[in-house]
C-alpha positions, 0 to 999 in steps of 0.5 A: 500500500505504501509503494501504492501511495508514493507511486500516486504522489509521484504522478501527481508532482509529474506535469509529464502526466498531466500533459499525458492525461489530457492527451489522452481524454480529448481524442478519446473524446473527439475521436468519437465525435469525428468518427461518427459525424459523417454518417450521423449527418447523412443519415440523421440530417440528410447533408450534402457536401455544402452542409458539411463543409458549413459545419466544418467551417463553423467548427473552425471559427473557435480555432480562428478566435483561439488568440483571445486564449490570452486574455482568459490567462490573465484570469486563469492559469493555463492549468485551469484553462486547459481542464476548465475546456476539456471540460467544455469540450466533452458537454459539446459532444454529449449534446450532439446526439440530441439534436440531429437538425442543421441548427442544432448540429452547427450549434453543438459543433460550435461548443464542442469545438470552443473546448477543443480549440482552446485545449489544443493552444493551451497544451501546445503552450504548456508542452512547450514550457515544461519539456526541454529542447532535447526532450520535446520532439520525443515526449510530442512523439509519446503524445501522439502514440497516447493520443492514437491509443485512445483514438484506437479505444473510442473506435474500438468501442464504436464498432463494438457497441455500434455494430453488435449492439447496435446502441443509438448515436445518441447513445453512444456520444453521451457515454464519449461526453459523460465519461469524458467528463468524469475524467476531466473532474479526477485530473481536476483533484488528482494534480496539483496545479505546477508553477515551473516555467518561464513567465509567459507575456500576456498580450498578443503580437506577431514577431517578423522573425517568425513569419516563416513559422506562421507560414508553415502553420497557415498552409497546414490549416489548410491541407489539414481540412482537406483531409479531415473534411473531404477525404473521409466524406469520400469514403462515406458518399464516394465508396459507400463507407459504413459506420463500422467500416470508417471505425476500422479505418479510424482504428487502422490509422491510429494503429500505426501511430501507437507504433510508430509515432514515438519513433517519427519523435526520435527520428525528427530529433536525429535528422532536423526539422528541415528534412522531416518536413520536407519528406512530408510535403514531397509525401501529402502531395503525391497522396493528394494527387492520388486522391483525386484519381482514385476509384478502388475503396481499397486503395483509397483506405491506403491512401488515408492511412499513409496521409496520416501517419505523414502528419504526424511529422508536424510535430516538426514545424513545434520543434522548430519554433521552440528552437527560434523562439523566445521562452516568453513567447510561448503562449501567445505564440500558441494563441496566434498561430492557431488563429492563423492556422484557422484563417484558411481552415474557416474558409476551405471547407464552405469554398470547397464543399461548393467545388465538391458539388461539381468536381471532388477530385479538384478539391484534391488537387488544390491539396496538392498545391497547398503541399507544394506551398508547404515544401517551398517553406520547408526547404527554408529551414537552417539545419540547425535552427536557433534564435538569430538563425530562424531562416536559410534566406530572409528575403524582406530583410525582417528583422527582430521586432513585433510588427506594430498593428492596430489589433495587435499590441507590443510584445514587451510589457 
């Protein structure tokens, strides 16, 4: 008992486990809500392509607002912040069942995605504070592999209770929501709030030798809703995907990722950043093209499954911005750049769900410019990037300064 207690206390003093925690509960969480959206749409709703990428358009104006996360920390401790929309998160996805109508699912999408938005910046910003450089690509890396193993559990439990017992959607997202939930109160009293790190500014700011890690951020937006949005609505509209079939697929994806994902940390951490990143975007292009040309279910799983264990290589474009950033800069950071990831993410899915109407394999293909966008940027990157020495080439001469903007106040205090 008393190796029990001091096992426990350990944990509770470990903000590695907290981090590990909550990623774990938000995709256990979420993985349920995306795995059964498209088919509760079309079935329960009766979307189309312009109804969906609507929804997903609203589901990504949180993550647009996601800069006014500051001005919630000059009340909150991140700690706080971060239980307090996992928390917000989860009552989202438990509602979604009972309101199977335009208005109702766009408004459960909208308080779902407020939660995930904002757990999503403040884990990033916390991620960043509390592991050092050395160990970050590695720890991002066992997060991942956390984050596909609870993935794997609420797919898992979808094809079961789904398929076999054929328990109702609504159902189903009240058990992802409310256990959630439950998780959400015992990390709330189980882990004491943890002071360590650097001071974080509390103002927003954009710094212009950043622009190429706001670049990065700004085209993984949108490659990113490309495939969540339109590749799995393909395989549902396209090749006749059951609930069940999309979990299998869900659960084939997030496989490989519990395989592999620690070692894609390791390995971006032995390579760099630039060459990781750059094997990425030469990989999501070709996957796009393939896209938008195939006809066999089977081969279009394939494709799906390789997209995603190439995404898991973002953990790069985080590593690369730890190494040229200021510690300060952390939050806000965070903060911004999951607002200018979700400039284009608002936009894309409305725009491309009309361009789905007339032709889907062009809406691949825009994916494929978008990686060819990335892969320019990419190739950018110093091998060994540090404060001072962010770029390869800095063709507008931009210097160490915030960009002074009427909506944007000065980094210093």
């Amino acid at each position: 008992m008393q190796f029990i207690l001091s096992k426990l206390t350990s944990v509770r003093s470990n903000p590695q486990a907290l981090l590990l925690a909550m990623a774990f509960v938000m995709p256990l969480v979420f993985s349920v809500w995306n795995a059964l959206l498209n088919n509760f749409v079309v079935e329960k709703a009766q979307f189309s392509g312009v109804e969906i990428g609507l929804l997903q358009s609203l589901r990504e104006v949180p993550g647009f607002l996601a800069f006014t996360a500051v001005f919630v920390l000059l009340v909150l401790r991140e700690q706080t912040f971060a239980l307090l929309a996992l928390a917000v998160m989860c009552i989202g996805v438990a509602l979604t069942g009972w309101l199977p109508f335009e208005l109702g699912l766009y408004c459960t999408t909208v308080v779902m995605s407020i939660g995930f938005h904002y757990v999503e910046t403040i884990n990033q910003s916390l991620t960043l504070q509390w592991l050092s450089k050395e160990q970050s690509a590695h720890f991002m890396g066992k997060q991942l592999a956390v984050k596909s193993f609870a993935s794997l559990l609420a797919y898992g439990s979808i094809w079961l209770l789904m398929e076999f017992f054929e328990i109702s959607y609504t159902s189903m997202y009240m058990l992802a929501g409310g256990l959630g939930l439950i998780i959400v109160v015992c990390l709330w009293f189980g882990f004491k709030q943890f002071t360590h790190g650097i001071v974080q500014h509390k103002t927003l700011f954009l710094r212009r030798r950043y622009w190429l890690y706001y670049g990065l951020v700004f085209f993984s937006g949108a490659r990113r809703q490309i495939f969540m949005v339109f590749a799995s609505f393909m395989m549902v509209e396209k090749f006749g995907y059951s609930v069940g079939d999309v979990s299998l697929l869900f659960m084939l994806n997030y496989i490989f990722n519990l395989i592999f994902a620690p070692a894609i940390g390791r390995w971006i951490s032995k390579i760099g950043e630039q060459k990781a990143l750059t094997i990425e975007y030469i990989g999501l292009f070709a996957v796009f093209i393939c896209y938008a040309l195939v006809n066999d279910p089977n081969w279009a799983a394939v494709l799906y499954v390789v997209d995603h264990l190439f995404f898991a290589m973002a953990i790069a474009t985080k590593t690369y911005f730890q190494k040229i950033a200021d510690q300060q800069d952390f939050a806000s950071t965070a903060s911004v750049s999951f607002t200018i990831n979700h400039i284009a993410a608002v936009i894309i899915p409305a725009l491309l769900g009309i361009v789905w109407l007339t032709s889907p394999s062009l809406v691949f293909y825009i994916g494929a410019g978008f990686a060819i966008c990335s892969l320019f940027l990419a190739i950018n990157i110093p091998a060994h990037p540090t404060i001072g020495n962010e770029v390869r080439q800095n063709p507008l001469g931009w210097a160490n300064q915030p960009i002074a903007a009427e909506t944007f106040a000065k980094s210093q205090p």
